[in-house]
FIVOMI-649101 format. One record per residue (C-alpha): residue number from 1; residue in three letters; y, z, x. Coordinates in steps of 0.1 Angstrom, whole numbers, plus 5000, padded with zeros to 4 digits. Last residue first. Layout:
<atoms>
+-----+-----+------+------+------+
|   n | res |    Y |    Z |    X |
+-----+-----+------+------+------+
| NUM | ALA |    Y |    Z |    X |
...
+-----+-----+------+------+------+
</atoms>
This chain:
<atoms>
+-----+-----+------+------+------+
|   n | res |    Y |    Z |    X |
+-----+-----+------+------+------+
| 381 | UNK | 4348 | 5458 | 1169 |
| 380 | UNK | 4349 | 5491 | 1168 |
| 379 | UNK | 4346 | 5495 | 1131 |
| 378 | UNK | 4319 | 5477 | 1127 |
| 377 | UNK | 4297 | 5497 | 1151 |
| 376 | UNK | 4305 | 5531 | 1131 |
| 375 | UNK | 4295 | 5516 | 1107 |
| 374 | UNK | 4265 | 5502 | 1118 |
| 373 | UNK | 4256 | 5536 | 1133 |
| 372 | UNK | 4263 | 5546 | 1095 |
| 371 | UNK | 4239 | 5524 | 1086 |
| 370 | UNK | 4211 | 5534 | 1109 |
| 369 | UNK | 4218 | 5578 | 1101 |
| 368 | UNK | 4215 | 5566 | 1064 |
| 367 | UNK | 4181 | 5546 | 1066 |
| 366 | UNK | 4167 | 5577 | 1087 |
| 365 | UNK | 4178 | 5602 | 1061 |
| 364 | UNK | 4165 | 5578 | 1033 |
| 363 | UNK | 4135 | 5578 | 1051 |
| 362 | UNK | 4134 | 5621 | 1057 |
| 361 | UNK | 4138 | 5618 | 1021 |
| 360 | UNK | 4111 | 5603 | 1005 |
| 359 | UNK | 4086 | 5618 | 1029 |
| 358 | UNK | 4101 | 5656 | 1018 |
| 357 | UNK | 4096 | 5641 | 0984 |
| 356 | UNK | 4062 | 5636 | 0984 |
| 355 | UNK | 4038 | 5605 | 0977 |
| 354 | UNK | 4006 | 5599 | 0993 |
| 353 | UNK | 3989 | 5626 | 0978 |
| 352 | UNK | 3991 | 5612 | 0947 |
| 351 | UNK | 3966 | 5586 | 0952 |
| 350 | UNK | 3941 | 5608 | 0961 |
| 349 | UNK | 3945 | 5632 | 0929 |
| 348 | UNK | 3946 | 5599 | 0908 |
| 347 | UNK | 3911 | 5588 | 0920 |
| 346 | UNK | 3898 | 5622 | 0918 |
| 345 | UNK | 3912 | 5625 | 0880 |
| 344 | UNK | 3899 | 5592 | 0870 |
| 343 | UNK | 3864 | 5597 | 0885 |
| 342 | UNK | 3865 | 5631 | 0862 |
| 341 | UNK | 3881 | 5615 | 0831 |
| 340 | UNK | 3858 | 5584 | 0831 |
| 339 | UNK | 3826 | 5611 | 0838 |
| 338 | UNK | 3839 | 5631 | 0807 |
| 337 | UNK | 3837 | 5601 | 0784 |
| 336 | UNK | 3850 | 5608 | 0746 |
| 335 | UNK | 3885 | 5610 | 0750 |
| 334 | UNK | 3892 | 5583 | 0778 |
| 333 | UNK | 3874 | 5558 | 0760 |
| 332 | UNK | 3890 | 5562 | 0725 |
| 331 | UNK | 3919 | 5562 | 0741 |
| 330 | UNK | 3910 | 5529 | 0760 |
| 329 | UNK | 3898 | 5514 | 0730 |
| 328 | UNK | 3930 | 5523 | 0709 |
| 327 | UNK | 3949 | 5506 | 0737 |
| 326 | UNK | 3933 | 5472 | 0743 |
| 325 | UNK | 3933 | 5476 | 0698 |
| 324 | UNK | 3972 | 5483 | 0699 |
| 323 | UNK | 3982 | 5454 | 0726 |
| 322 | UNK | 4015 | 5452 | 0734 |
| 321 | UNK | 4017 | 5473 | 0765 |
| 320 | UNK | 3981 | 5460 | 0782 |
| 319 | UNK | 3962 | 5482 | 0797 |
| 318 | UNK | 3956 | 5507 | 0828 |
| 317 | UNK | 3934 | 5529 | 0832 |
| 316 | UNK | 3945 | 5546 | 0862 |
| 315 | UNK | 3940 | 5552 | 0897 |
| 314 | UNK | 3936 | 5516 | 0904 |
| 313 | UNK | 3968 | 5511 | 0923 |
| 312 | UNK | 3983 | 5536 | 0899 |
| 311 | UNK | 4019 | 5532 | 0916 |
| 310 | UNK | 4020 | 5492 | 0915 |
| 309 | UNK | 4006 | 5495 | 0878 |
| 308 | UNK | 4033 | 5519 | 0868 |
| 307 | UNK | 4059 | 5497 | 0889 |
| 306 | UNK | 4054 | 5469 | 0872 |
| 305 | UNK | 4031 | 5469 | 0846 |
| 304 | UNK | 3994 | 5475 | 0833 |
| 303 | UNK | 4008 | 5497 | 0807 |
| 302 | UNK | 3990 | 5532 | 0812 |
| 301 | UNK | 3959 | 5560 | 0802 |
| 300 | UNK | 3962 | 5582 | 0832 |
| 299 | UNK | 3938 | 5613 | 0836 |
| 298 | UNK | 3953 | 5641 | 0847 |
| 297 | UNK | 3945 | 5660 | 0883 |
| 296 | UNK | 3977 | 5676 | 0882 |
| 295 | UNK | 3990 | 5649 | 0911 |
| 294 | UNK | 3984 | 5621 | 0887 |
| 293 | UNK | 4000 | 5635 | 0857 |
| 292 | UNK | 4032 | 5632 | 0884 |
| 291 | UNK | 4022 | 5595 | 0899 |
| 290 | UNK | 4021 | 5588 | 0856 |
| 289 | UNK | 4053 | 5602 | 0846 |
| 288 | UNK | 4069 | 5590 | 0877 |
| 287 | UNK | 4062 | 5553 | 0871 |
| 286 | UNK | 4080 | 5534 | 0893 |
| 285 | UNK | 4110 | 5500 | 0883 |
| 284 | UNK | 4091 | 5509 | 0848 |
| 283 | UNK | 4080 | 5483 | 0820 |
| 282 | UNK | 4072 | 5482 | 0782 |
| 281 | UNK | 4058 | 5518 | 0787 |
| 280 | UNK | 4028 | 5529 | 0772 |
| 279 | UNK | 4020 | 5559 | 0798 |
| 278 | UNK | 3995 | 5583 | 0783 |
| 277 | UNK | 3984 | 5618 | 0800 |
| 276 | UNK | 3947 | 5629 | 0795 |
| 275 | UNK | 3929 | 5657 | 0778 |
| 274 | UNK | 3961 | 5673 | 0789 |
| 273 | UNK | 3962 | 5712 | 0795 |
| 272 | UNK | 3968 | 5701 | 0830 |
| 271 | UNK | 4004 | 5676 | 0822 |
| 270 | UNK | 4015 | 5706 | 0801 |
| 269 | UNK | 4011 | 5731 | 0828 |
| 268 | UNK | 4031 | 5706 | 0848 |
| 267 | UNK | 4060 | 5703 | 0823 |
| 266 | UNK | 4059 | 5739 | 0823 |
| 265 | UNK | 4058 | 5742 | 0859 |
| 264 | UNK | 4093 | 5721 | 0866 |
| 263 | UNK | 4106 | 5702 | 0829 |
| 262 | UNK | 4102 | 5699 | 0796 |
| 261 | UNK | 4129 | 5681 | 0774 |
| 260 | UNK | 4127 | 5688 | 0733 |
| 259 | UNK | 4090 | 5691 | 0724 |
| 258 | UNK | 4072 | 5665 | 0694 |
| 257 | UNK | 4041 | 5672 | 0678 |
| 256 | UNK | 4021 | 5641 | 0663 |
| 255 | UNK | 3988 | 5651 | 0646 |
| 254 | UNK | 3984 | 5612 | 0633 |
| 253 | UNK | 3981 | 5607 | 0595 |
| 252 | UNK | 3999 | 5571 | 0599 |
| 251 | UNK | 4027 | 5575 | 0575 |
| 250 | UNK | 4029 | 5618 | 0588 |
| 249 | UNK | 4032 | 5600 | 0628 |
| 248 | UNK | 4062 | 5577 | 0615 |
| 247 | UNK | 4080 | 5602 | 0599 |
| 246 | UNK | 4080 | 5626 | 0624 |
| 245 | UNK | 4085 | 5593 | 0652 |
| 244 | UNK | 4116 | 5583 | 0628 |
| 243 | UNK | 4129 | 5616 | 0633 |
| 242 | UNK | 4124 | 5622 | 0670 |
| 241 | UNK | 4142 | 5588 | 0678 |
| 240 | UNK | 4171 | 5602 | 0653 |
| 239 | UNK | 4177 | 5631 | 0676 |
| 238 | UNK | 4157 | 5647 | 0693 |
| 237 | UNK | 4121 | 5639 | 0716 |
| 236 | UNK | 4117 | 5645 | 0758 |
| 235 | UNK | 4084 | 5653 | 0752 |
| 234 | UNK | 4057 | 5640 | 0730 |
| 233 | UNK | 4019 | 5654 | 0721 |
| 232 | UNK | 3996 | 5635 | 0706 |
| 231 | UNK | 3968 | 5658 | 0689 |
| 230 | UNK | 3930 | 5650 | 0695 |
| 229 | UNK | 3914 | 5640 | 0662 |
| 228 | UNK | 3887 | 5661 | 0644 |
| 227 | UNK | 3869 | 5639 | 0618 |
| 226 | UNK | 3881 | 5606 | 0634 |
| 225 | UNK | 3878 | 5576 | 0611 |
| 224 | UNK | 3913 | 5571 | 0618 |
| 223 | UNK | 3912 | 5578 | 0653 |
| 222 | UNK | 3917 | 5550 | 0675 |
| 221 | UNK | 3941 | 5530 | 0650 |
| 220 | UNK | 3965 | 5562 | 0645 |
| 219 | UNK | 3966 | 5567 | 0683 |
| 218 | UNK | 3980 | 5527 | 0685 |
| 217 | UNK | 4001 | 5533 | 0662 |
| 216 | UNK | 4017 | 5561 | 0676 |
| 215 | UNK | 4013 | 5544 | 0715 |
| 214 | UNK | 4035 | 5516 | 0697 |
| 213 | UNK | 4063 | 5541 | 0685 |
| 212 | UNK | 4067 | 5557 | 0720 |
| 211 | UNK | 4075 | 5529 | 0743 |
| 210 | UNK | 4091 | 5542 | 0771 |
| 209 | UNK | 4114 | 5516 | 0765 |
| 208 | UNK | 4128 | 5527 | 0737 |
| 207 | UNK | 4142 | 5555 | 0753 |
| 206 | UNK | 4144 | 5594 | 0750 |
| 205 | UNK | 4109 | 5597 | 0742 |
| 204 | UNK | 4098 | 5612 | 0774 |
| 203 | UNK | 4065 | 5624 | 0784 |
| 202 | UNK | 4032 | 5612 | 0767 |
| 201 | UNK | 4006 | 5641 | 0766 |
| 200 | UNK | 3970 | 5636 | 0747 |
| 199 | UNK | 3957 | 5664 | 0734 |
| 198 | UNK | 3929 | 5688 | 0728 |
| 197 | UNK | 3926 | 5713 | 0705 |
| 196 | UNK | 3936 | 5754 | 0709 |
| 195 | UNK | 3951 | 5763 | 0743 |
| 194 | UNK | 3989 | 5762 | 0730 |
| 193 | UNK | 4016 | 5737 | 0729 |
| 192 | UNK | 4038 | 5757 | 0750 |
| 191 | UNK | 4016 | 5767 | 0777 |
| 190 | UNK | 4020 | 5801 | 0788 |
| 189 | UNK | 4041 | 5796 | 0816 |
| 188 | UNK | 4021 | 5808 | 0851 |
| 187 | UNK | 4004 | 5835 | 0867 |
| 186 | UNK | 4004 | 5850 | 0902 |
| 185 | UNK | 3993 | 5822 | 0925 |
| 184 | UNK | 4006 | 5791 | 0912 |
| 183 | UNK | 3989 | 5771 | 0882 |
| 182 | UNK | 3962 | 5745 | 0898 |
| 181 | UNK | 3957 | 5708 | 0898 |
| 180 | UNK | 3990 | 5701 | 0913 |
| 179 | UNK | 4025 | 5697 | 0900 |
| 178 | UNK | 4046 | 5722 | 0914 |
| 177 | UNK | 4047 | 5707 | 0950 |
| 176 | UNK | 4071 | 5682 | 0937 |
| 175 | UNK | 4065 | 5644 | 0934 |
| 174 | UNK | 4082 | 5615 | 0953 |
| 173 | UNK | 4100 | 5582 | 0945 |
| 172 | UNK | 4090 | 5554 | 0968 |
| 171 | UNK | 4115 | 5538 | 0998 |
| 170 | UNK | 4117 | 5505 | 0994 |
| 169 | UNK | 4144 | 5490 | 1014 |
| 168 | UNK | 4164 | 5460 | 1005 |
| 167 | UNK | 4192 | 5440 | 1024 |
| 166 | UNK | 4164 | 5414 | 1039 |
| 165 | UNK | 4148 | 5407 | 1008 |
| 164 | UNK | 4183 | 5386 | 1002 |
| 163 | UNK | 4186 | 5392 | 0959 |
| 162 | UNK | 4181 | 5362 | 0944 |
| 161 | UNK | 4190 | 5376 | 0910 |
| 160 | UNK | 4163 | 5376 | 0890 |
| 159 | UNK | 4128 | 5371 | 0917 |
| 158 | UNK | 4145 | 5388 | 0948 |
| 157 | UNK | 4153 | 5414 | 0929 |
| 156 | UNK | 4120 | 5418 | 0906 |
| 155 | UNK | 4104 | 5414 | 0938 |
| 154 | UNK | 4121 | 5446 | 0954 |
| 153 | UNK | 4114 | 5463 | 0922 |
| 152 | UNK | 4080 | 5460 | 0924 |
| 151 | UNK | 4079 | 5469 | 0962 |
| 150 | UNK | 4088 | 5502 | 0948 |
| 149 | UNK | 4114 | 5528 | 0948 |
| 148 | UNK | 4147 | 5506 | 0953 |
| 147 | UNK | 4173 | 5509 | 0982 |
| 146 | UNK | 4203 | 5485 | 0986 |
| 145 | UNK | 4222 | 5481 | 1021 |
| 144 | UNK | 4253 | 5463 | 1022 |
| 143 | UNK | 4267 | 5473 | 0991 |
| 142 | UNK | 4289 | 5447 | 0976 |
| 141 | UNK | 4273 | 5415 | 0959 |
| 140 | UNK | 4239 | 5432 | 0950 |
| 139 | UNK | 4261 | 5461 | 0938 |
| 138 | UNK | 4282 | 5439 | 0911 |
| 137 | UNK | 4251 | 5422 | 0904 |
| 136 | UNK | 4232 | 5455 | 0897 |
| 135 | UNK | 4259 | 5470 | 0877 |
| 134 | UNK | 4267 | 5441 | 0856 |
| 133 | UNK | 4228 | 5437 | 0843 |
| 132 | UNK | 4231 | 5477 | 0833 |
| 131 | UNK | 4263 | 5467 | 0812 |
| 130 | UNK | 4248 | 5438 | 0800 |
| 129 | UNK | 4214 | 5453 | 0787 |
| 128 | UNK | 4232 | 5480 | 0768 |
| 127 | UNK | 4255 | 5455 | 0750 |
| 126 | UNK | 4236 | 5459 | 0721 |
| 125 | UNK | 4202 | 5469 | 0723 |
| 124 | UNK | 4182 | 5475 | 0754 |
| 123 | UNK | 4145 | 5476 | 0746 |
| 122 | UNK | 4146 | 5442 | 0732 |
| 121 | UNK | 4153 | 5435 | 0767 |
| 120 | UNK | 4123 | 5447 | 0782 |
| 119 | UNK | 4120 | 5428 | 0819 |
| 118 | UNK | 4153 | 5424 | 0822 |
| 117 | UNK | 4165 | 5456 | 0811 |
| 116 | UNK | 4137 | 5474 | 0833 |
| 115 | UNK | 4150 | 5461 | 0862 |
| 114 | UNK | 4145 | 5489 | 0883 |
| 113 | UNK | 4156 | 5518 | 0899 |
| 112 | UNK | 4186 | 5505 | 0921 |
| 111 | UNK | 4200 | 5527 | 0949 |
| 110 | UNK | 4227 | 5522 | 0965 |
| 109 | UNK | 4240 | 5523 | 1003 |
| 108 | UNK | 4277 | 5515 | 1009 |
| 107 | UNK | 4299 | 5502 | 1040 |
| 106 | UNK | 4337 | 5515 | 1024 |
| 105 | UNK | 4348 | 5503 | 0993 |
| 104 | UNK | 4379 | 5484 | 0979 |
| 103 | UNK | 4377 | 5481 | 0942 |
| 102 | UNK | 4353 | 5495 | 0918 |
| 101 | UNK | 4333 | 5523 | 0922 |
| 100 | UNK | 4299 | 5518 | 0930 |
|  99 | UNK | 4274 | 5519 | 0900 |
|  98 | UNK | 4237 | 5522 | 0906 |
|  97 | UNK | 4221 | 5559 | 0911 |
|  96 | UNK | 4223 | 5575 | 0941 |
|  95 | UNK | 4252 | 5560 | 0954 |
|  94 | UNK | 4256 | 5566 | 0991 |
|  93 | UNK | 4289 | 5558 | 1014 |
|  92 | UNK | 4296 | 5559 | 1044 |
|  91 | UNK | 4325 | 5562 | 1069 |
|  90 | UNK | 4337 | 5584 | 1044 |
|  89 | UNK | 4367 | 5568 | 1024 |
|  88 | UNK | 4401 | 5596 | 1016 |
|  87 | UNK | 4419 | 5585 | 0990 |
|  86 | UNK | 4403 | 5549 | 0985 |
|  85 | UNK | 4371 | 5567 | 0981 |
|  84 | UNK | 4390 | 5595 | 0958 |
|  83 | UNK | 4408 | 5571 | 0934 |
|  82 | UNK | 4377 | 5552 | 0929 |
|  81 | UNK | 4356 | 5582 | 0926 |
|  80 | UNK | 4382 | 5595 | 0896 |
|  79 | UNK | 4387 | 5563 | 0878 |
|  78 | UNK | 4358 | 5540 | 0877 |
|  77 | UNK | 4336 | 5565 | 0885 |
|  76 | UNK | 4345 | 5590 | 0861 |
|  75 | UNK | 4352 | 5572 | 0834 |
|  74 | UNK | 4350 | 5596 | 0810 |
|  73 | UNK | 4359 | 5636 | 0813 |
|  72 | UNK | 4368 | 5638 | 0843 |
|  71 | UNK | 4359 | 5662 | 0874 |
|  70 | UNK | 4370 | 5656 | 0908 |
|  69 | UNK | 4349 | 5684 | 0927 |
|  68 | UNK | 4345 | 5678 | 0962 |
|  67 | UNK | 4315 | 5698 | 0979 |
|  66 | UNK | 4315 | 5699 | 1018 |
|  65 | UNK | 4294 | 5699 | 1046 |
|  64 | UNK | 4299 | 5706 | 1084 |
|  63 | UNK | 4291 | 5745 | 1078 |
|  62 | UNK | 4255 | 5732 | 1064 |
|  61 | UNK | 4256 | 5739 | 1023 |
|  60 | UNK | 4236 | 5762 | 1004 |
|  59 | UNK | 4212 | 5747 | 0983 |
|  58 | UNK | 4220 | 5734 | 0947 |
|  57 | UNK | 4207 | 5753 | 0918 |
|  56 | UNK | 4243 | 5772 | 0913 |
|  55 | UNK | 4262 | 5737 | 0909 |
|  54 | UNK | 4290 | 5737 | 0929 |
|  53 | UNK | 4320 | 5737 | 0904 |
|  52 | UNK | 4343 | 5719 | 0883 |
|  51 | UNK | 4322 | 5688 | 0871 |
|  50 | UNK | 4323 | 5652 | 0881 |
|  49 | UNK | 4314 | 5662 | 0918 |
|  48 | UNK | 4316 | 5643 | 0953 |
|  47 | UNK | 4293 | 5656 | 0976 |
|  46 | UNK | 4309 | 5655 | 1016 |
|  45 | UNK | 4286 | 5652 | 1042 |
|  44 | UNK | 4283 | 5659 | 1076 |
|  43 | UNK | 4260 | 5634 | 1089 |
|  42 | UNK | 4222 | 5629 | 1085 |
|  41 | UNK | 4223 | 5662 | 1070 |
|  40 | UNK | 4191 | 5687 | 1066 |
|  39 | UNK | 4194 | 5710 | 1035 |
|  38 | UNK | 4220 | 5688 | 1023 |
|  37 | UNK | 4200 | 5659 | 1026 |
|  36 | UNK | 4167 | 5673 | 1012 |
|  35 | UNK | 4188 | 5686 | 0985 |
|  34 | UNK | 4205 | 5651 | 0979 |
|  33 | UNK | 4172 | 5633 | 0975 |
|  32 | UNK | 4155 | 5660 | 0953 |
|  31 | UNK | 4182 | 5664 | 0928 |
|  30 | UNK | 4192 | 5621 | 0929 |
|  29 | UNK | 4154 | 5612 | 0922 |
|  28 | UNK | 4152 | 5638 | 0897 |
|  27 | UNK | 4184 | 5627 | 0879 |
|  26 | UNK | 4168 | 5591 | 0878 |
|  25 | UNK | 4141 | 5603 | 0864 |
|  24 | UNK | 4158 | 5621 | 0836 |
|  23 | UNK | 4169 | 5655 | 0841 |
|  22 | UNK | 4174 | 5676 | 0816 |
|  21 | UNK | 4200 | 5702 | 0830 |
|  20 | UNK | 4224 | 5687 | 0862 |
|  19 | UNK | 4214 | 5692 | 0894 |
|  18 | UNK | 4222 | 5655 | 0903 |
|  17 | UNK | 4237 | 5629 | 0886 |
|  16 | UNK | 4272 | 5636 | 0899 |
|  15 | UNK | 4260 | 5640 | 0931 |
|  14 | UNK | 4280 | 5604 | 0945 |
|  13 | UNK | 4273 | 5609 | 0986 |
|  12 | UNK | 4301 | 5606 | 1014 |
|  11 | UNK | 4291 | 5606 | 1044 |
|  10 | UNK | 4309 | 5610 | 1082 |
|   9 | UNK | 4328 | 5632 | 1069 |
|   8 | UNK | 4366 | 5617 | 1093 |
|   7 | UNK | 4390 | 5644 | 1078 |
|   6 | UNK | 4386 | 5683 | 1080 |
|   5 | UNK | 4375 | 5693 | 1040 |
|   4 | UNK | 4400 | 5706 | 1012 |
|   3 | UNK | 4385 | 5737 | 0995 |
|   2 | UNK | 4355 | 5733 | 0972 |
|   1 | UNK | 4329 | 5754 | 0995 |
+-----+-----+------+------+------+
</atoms>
């Protein structure tokens, strides 16, 4: 429904970075937070869009709901939200991912992922590093409730930019039914890398964060004298990172294959054909990669920090991200002992289990429903 809605939506929700191809995290964090929501409202709600229509993957809207579609180009929420919130404000408002629009605003919840530019500048080049620091000060200073995955980020917070603990709620990421030890019922994806070898699965390449280069060289250094070495495979690779990783892998002799984005049973068909899945990152406000190899049953080889480590809680072998021979050992290590991968995979099975998206949402539908009461109460005094 993209006609005009009845005045006084109780809340309005930025799903411009949901349901949108190629998700990164933070796309799958706003995907399964705002179906839950729509599939089971706090409020009636009203989506604001940066594109022209519904998207077809979303669930079907409760009668009280509306979509509103305000597309533009650039500078969407500076311009377009801006306009529209001052337009016609909700009595809430959620931003799924950072950046409020700026300006007058109604009482606002947003969700910060992390810190990650903070704790891996060099990750951020540019001006990249700034712009992500202005976000989170400029929604530290307005929204009046802020909601971060982990108790990791929480700290980082308080810890960088005094944030009051008090105006923070974790509320962890999930992980979709879809990845699990098993294929569904019926058949499954054929693999994409194919049943022949083994290999080690990192996922995502598109930042420098995640570290990519490093776990090359350190795969290089634990199998050199190797007779038969265990591919790397890399998702989430294009564009000039993908390049210099090609050309990187043939320098170093290492059987690199690189796969554009992979996502849904594929990516979890991957994650079980892994000998074991590798996390290098610099630093992470969660870990998904890892809490989702996890829930396959995968071994985790990962950086021993922030929210990867807070996530694995022992789960996973975890190491240190700038050191090649800690992780050339554990490579090594998690290759060539089956009773490391076996206690690892029951560990991370258990641990998994405690994370789901239906729990994930039916907090942040509790969280809205209370700050929206405090709305409302506001606005009667």
């Amino acid at each position: 429904m993209l006609a005009g809605y009845t005045w006084a939506v109780a809340i309005g929700i930025d799903a411009s970075r949901a349901f949108q191809g190629a998700p990164t995290g933070i796309g799958v964090y706003s995907t399964q937070i705002c179906s839950g929501l729509i599939a089971d409202p706090p409020a009636p709600l009203i989506l604001y869009l940066n594109r022209g229509t519904p998207p077809p993957s979303a669930p079907e809207l409760q009668p009280t709901s509306s979509w509103r579609a305000i597309p533009l180009p650039r500078g969407w929420t500076r311009l377009r939200l801006r306009w529209e919130i001052r337009r016609r404000p909700p009595e809430l408002l959620f931003i799924p991912a950072y950046r409020l629009p700026p300006g007058r605003i109604p009482r606002s919840v947003v969700t910060i992922h992390g810190v990650e530019h903070k704790m891996a500048p060099d990750a951020y080049p540019g001006q990249a590093a700034s712009l992500v620091d202005d976000f989170v000060l400029d929604t530290l200073a307005r929204a009046s409730r802020v909601v971060v995955p982990s108790e990791t980020t929480k700290a980082d917070l308080v810890h960088h930019y005094g944030a009051d603990p008090g105006r923070i709620t974790v509320i962890p990421h999930g992980v979709a039914p879809h990845f699990r030890p098993s294929s569904p019922p019926g058949g499954a994806p054929t693999n994409r890398v194919g049943p022949e070898g083994r290999y080690l699965l990192a996922v995502g390449a598109h930042h420098r964060r995640k570290n990519i280069p490093f776990l090359v060289a350190c795969f290089a250094r634990a199998f050199a004298t190797t007779i038969e070495p265990p591919r790397l495979v890399v998702t989430n690779a294009a564009g000039q990172m993908a390049r210099e990783l090609d050309r990187q892998a043939r320098q170093a002799g290492v059987r690199l294959e690189l796969l554009p984005h992979v996502e849904g049973e594929e990516l979890a068909q991957l994650y079980r054909g892994a000998v074991a899945a590798c996390v290098p990152s610099l630093y992470e406000g969660f870990g998904l990669p890892a809490l989702e190899a996890m829930a396959c049953g995968t071994p985790v080889v990962a950086s021993e920090v922030g929210g990867v480590q807070e996530i694995a809680a022992g789960a996973a072998l975890l190491v240190s991200p700038t050191s090649e021979q800690e992780w050339a050992e554990a490579l090594i290590k998690v290759v060539t002992d089956p009773e490391l991968r076996a206690h690892l995979s029951t560990l991370g099975l258990a641990r998994a289990r405690d994370f789901t998206w239906e729990r994930s949402v039916r907090q942040h539908r509790i969280l809205l429903r209370r700050e929206l009461e405090l709305s409302r109460q506001s606005q009667r005094r």
